[in-house]
C-alpha positions in Angstrom: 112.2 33.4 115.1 112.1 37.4 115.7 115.1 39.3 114.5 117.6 40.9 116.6 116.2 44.3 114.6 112.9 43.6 115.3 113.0 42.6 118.7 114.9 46.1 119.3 112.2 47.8 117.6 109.7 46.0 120.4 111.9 47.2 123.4 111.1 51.0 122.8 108.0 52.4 123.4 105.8 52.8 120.1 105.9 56.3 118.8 102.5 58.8 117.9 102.5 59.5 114.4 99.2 62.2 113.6 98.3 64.4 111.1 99.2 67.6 112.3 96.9 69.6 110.1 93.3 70.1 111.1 91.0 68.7 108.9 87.9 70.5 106.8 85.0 71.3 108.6 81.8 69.7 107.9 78.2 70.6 109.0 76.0 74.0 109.2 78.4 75.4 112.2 81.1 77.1 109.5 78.5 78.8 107.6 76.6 79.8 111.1 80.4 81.8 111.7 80.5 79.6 115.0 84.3 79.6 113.8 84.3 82.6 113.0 84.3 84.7 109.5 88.1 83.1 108.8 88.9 79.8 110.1 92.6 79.4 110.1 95.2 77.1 111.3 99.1 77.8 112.1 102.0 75.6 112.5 104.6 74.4 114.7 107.2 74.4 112.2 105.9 77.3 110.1 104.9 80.7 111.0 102.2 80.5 108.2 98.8 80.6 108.4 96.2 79.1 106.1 92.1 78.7 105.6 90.4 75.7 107.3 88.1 74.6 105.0 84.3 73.7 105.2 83.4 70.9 102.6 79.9 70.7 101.9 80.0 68.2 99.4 83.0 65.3 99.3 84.8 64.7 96.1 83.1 62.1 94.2 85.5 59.8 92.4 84.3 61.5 89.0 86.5 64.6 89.8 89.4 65.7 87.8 93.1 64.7 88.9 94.7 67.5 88.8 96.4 67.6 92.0 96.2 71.1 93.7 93.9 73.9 94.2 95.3 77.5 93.9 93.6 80.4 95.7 94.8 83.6 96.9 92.5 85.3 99.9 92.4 88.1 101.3 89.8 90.4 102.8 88.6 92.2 105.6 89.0 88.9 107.6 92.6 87.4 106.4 95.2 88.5 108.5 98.4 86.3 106.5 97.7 87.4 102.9 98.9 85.4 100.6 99.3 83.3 97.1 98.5 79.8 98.5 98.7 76.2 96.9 96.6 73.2 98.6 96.9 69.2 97.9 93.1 68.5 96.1 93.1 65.0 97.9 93.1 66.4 101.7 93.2 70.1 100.9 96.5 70.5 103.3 98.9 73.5 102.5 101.5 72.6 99.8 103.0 76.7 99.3 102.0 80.0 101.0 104.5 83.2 100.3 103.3 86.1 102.5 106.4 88.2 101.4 103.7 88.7 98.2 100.9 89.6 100.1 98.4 91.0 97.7 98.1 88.8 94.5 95.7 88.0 92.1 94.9 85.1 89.6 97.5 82.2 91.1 97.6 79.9 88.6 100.0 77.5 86.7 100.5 78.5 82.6 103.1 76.9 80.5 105.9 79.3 78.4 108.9 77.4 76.7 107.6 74.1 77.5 107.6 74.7 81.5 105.2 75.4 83.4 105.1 78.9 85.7 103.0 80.3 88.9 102.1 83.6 87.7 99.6 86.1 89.3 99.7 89.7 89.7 101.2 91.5 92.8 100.9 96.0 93.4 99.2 98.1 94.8 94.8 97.4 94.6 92.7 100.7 94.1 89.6 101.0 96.3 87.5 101.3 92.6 88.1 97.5 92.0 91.5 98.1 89.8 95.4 97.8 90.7 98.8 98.8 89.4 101.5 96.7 90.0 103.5 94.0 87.8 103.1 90.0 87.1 105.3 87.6 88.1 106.4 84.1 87.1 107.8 81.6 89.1 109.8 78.5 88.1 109.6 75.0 90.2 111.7 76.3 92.7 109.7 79.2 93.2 112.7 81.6 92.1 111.4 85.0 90.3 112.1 83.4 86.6 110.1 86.3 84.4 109.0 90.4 86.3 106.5 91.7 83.7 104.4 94.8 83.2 102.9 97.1 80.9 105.1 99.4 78.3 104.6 103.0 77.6 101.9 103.7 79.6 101.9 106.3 83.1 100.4 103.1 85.4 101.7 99.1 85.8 99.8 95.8 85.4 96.2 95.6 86.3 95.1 92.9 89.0 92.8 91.6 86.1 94.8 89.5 83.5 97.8 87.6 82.8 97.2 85.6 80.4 100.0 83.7 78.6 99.7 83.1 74.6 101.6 80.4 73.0 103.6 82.7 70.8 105.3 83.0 74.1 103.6 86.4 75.3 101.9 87.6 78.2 98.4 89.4 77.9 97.8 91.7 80.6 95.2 95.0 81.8 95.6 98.5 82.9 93.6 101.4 84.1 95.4 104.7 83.1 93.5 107.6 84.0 93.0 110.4 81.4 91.6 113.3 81.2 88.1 113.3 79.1 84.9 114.9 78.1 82.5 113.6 80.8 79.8 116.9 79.7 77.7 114.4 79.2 77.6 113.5 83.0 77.6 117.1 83.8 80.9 116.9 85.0 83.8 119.6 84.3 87.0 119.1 83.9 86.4 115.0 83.5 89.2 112.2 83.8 88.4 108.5 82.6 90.0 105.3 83.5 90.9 103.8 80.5 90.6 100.5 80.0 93.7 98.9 78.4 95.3 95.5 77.2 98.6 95.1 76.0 100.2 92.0 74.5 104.2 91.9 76.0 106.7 89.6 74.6 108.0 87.3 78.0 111.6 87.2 76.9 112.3 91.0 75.9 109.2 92.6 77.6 109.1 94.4 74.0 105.6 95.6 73.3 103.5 93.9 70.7 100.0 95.0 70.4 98.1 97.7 72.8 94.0 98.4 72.9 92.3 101.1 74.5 88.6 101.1 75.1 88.1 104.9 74.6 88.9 104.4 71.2 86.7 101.9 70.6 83.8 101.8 72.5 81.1 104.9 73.8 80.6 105.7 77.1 76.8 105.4 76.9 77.7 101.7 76.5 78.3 101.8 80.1 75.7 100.1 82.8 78.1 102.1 85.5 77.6 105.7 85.8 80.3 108.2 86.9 78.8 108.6 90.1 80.9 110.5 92.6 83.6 109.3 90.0 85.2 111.2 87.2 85.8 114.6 89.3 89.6 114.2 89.5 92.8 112.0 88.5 92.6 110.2 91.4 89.3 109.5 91.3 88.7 108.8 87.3 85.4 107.3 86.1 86.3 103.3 85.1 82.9 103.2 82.2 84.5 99.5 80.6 86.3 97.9 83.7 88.2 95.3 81.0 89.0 91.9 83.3 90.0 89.0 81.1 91.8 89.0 77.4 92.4 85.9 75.2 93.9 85.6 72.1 93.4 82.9 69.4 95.4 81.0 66.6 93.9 83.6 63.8 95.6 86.6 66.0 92.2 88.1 67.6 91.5 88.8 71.0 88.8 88.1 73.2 87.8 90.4 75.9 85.4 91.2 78.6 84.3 94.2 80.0 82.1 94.0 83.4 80.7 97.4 83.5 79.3 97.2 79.3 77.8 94.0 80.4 80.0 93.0 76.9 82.6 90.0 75.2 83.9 91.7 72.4 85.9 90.1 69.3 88.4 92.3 68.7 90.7 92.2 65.4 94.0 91.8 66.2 95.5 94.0 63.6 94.0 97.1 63.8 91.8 96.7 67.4 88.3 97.2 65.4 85.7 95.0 67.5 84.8 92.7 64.7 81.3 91.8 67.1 80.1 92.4 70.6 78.0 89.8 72.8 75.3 90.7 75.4 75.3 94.5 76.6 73.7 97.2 74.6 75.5 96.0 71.2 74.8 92.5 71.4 75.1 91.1 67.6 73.6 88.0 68.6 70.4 86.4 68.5 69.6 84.8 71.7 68.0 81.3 71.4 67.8 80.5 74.8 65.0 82.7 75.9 67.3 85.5 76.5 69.2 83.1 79.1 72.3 83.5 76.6 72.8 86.7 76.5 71.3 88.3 79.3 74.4 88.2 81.4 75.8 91.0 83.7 78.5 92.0 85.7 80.6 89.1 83.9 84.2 88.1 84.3 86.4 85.5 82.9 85.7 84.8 79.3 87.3 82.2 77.3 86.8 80.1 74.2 86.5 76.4 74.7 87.5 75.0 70.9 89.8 76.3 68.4 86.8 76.9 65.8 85.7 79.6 68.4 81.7 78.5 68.4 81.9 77.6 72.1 82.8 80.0 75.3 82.6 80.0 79.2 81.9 83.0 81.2 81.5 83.8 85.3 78.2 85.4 84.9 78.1 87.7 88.5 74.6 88.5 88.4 75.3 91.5 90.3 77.6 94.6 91.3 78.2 96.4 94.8 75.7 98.5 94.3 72.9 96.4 91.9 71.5 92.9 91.8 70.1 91.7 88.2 70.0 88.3 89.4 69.2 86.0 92.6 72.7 83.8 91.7 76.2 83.7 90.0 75.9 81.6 87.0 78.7 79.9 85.3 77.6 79.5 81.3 79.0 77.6 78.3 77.4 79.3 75.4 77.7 78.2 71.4 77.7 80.5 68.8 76.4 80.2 65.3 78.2 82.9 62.8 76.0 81.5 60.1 72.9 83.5 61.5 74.7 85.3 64.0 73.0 83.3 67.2 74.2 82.6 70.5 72.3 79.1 72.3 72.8 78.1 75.7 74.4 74.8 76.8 74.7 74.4 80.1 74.6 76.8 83.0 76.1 75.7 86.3 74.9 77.4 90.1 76.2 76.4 93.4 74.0 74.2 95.4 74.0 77.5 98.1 72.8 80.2 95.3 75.4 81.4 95.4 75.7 85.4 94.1 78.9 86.7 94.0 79.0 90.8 93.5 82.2 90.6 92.1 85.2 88.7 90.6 85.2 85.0 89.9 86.3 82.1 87.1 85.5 79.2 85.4 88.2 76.9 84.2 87.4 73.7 82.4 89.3 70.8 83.8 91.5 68.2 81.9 88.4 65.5 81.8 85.8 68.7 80.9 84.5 69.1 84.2 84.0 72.4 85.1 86.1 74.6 87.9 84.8 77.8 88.9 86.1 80.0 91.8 83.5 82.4 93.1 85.7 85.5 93.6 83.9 88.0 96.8 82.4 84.6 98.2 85.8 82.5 99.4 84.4 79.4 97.7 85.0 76.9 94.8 83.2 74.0 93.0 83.4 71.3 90.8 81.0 70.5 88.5 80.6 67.5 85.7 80.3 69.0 82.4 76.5 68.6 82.3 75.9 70.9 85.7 76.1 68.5 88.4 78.4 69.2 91.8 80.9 66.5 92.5 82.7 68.9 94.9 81.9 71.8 96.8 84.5 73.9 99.3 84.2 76.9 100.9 86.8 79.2 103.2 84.8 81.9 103.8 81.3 82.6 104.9 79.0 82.8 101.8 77.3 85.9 101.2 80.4 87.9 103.5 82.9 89.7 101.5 85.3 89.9 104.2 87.3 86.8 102.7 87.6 86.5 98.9 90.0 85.1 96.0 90.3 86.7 92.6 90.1 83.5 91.0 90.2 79.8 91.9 92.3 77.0 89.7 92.5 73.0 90.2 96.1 71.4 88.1 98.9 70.2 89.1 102.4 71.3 89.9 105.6 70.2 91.1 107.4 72.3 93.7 111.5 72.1 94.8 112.0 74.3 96.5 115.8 75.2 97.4 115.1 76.6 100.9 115.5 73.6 103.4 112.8 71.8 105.5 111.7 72.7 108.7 111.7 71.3 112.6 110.2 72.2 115.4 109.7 70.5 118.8 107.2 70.8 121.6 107.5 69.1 125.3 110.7 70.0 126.6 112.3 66.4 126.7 109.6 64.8 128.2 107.9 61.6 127.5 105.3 64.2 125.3 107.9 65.7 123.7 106.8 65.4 119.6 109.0 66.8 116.6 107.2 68.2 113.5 108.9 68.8 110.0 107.5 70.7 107.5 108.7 72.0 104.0 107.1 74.9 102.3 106.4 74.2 98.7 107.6 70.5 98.3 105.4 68.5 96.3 107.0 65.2 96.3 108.1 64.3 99.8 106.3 61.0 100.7 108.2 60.3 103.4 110.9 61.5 106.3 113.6 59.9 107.6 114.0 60.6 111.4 117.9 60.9 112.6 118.2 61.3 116.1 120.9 60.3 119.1 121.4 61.2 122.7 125.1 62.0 122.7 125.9 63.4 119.0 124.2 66.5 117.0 126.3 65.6 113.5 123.1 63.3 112.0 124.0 62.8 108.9 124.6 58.8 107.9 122.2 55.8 108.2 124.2 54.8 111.8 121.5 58.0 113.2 118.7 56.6 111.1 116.4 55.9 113.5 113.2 54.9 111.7 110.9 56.5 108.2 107.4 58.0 109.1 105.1 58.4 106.4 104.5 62.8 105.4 100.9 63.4 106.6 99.7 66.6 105.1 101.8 70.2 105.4 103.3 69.0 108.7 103.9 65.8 110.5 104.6 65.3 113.4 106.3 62.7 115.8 106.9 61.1 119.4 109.8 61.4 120.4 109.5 61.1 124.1 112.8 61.4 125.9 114.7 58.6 123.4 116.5 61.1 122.0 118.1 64.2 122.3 118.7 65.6 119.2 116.4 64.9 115.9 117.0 66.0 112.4 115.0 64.9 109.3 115.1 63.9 105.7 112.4 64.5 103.2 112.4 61.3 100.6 110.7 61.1 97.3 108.5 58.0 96.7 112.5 56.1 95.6 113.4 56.7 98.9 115.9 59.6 97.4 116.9 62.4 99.9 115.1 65.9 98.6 116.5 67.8 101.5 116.7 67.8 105.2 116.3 69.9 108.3 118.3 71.4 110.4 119.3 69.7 113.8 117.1 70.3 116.7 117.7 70.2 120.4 114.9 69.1 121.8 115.6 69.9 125.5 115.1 73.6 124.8 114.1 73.5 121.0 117.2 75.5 119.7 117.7 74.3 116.0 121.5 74.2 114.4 121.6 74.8 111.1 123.7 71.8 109.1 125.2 71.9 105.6 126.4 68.7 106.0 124.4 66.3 103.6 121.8 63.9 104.7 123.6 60.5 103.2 121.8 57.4 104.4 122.2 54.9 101.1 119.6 55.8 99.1 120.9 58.4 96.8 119.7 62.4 95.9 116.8 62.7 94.1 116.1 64.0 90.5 114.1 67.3 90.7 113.7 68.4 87.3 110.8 68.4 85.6 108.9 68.8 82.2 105.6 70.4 81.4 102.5 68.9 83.2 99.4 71.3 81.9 96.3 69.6 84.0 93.7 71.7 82.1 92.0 73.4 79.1 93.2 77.0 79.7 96.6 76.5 79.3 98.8 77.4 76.6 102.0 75.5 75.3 104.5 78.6 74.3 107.3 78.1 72.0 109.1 81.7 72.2 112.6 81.8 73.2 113.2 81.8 77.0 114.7 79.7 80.2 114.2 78.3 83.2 116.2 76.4 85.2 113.6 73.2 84.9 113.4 73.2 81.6 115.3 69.3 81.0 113.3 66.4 80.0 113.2 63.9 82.8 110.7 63.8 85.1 110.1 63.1 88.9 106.6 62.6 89.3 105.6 59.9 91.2 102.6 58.4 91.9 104.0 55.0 94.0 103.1 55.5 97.4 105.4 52.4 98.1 107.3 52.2 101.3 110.9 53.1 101.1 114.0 50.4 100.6 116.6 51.5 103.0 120.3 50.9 103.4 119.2 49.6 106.8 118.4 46.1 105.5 122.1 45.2 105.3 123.3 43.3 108.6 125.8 45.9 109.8 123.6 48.9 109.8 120.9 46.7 111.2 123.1 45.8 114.4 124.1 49.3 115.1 120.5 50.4 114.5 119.8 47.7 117.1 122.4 49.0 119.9 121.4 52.8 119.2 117.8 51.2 120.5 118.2 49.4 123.1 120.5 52.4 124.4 117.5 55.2 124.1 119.1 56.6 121.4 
């Protein structure tokens, strides 16, 4: 025999639950631009605006698990610039920050045993550097750490920042100086210098700084001054420094674009203890010169702790030069026995991809292989022995006008402690749909929909009105004219409340702001967290330092079970019952 519940559940019209988010493209129209150079989609709930993406090849169930994608476009073509966060399962926005704009390297990287976004904000250069400073963000998204560079007339670079785990931050700048540039026939010369510094997190004191005047000759250089070099403004950048590493023994690992050179640099007194590729290689290249022959690199980084094995984004070209027909991602092993370099594996995009500048390659928890193609708005995932298991792009390959510094896959957990958002379309009509959003939550697998004709204090399980299931950035449902004024409630995979909206009107779509709590049986839910590193690159610190998520319990959840609700006891189920069969 039905219930009383469920036969009041039968009286009202069923409502339309859809994904609000548009899904990835598929098919040769993206590429063609019949969407245009920038495919984006807005929201009704949110005023941001995000890439559409264009899947050319599915994930295959051999990719890694790490549960988000981090990318940062900008461009020509981006209008909303942005850090940006997506879910790797259905690539729908989890956290976009406009109030940034301009940032480079988004990324996850662990200091005092929690994990931080950190990327580079400032001011970009038009010679392909930046000054500005490197922030850190805890799981709440609150400004936890503002670093930059000591002592020197410039800020950060766009380049690096890379944390160590002797909790400090490795970061680049381009100071210009004036210099001898006879050589080039020019008077009066001024260089950019090409600078790391190592900068302890908790005290921004200084701890090591290396200059690549010092160290290495301008005839090392594959980039010539130019038009460059003639003033401070316009200084001639010979090294162009763009990733920095440091190992357990104290040395450094660097790469410098325009030397066509990874240098190993001593981490006492900044003597480069070797050099590899460029016009100082010290390696022999046992791979047909397919080792060493790299050029306009970027992102190098060791991939053991006996330092015989390395990754690198080899660009293949500049701006202004092609040396070859793709980007290459390579895994090289070095022999310090008989000073040899061999190639392992090399990994190209099924498009040929050649990207003239920027890029990464991150290797993944499982050893697959991640590389983000910096001036092409792309990313792919690769096994470890060079085959693609998944292959995104959201921008049009071969057109610069969308690009991201760098592209990441790992997971993160986000609370954030602004509130969720509503919106409603239709005007109280039988179309009128509610959508809820919530910028930066990670956990939310379902809302709870409060809603009533005559009252706009929704707050206890007697408004409950029923729990839809959180389909990608922004659901959205039916409403139809059952109800007058909606509110929802964003619950964890426990059914625990993470937060809730404001109250919305939806016969003209005002929204009233409530701090009354969302209390309907099920409790508050638990949002710290603990360190989750998803990947190779990152570093566990163990300096001194705080963050407000630093406690030991964690909230992660990977039950997608339905929610257990107060409603099942036979009171609430009654007045759920009447609040039915009146509209609401």
């Amino acid at each position: 025999m039905p219930s009383f519940i469920s036969l009041a559940l039968a009286a009202l019209p069923l409502s339309h639950i859809a994904l609000a988010d548009q899904s990835p493209y598929a098919g040769s129209e993206f590429q063609d631009k019949d969407f245009g150079l920038y495919p984006t989609q807005t929201y009704e709930s949110s005023s941001l605006e995000v890439p559409v993406f264009q899947v050319n090849k599915a994930a295959e169930d051999s990719v890694d698990s790490a549960d988000r994608v981090f990318i940062s476009p900008r461009g020509t073509a981006v209008d909303q610039i942005a850090p940006m966060i997506f879910n790797s399962d259905d690539l729908s926005l989890v956290w976009s920050d406009p109030s940034y704009k301009t940032t480079f390297g988004v990324r996850v990287q662990e200091f005092n045993s929690s994990d931080y976004i950190t990327f580079w904000r400032g001011t970009v250069k038009g010679a392909g550097y930046g000054t500005g400073s490197y922030i850190m963000l805890d799981h709440e998204y609150n400004v936890a750490y503002n670093l930059t560079t000591k002592n020197l007339t410039v800020g950060g670079d766009i380049h690096e920042i890379q944390l160590t785990d002797n909790g400090t931050a490795l970061m680049t700048a381009y100071e210009p100086m004036e210099y001898d540039l006879t050589t080039y026939d020019i008077e009066n010369g001024w260089l950019a210098d090409s600078i790391f510094q190592e900068v302890d997190i908790a005290t921004n004191d200084l701890i090591f700084s290396w200059r690549a005047s010092e160290h290495i000759a301008l005839n090392a250089s594959y980039a010539d001054p130019g038009a460059t070099g003639i003033s401070q403004d316009s200084p001639y950048d010979f090294f162009h420094i763009n990733s920095i590493e440091k190992d357990d023994s104290g040395n450094y690992l660097i790469s410098a674009r325009h030397t066509h050179g990874i240098y190993y640099i001593n981490g006492t007194n900044g003597a480069i203890v070797w050099s590899l590729g460029g016009k100082n290689n010290d390696f022999e290249d046992k791979s047909n010169g397919q080792a060493t022959n790299f050029a306009w690199q970027h992102d190098a980084r060791w991939r053991n702790t006996d330092l015989t094995e390395m990754t690198i984004f080899d660009n293949g070209a500049a701006d202004w030069v092609k040396t070859e027909n793709e980007t290459r991602g390579l895994w090289l092993s070095l022999n310090y026995d008989d000073m040899s370099v061999t190639l392992k594996q090399d990994y190209i995009s099924p498009e040929g991809t050649l990207s003239v500048s920027q890029g990464s390659v991150q290797v993944l928890s499982n050893n697959n292989v991640f590389m983000g193609y910096g001036s092409n708005g792309a990313f792919v995932e690769y096994t470890n022995d060079g085959e693609v298991i998944w292959d995104v792009q959201f921008g049009i390959i071969g057109n610069s006008s969308v690009q991201s510094y760098r592209a990441y896959k790992q997971n993160w957990q986000g609370f954030p402690t602004w509130n969720p958002s509503i919106a409603a379309t239709g005007n109280a009509t039988d179309n009128t749909t509610v959508y809820m959003s919530w910028n930066g939550a990670t956990e939310i697998k379902q809302w709870a929909i409060l809603a009533s004709n005559s009252s706009s204090d929704l707050s206890s399980a007697d408004n409950l009105w029923k729990d839809v299931t959180k389909t990608g950035f922004e659901t959205n449902v039916t409403v139809g004219t059952n109800a007058r004024y909606v509110r929802a409630a964003a619950l964890n995979a426990d059914g625990e409340v993470l937060g809730s909206t404001g109250i919305i009107d939806v016969n003209d779509g005002t929204v009233t702001s409530s701090d009354t709590k969302v209390d309907i049986g099920t409790g508050d839910a638990n949002t710290t967290v603990t360190s989750s590193s998803s990947d190779s690159d990152n570093n566990a610190g163990s300096s001194s330092g705080s963050s407000s998520n630093s406690t030991s319990s964690s909230s992660d959840k990977d039950s997608a079970a339905g929610i257990i609700h107060a409603s099942s006891s036979l009171a609430l189920g009654a007045a759920m019952a009447v609040m039915f069969f009146y509209g609401l």
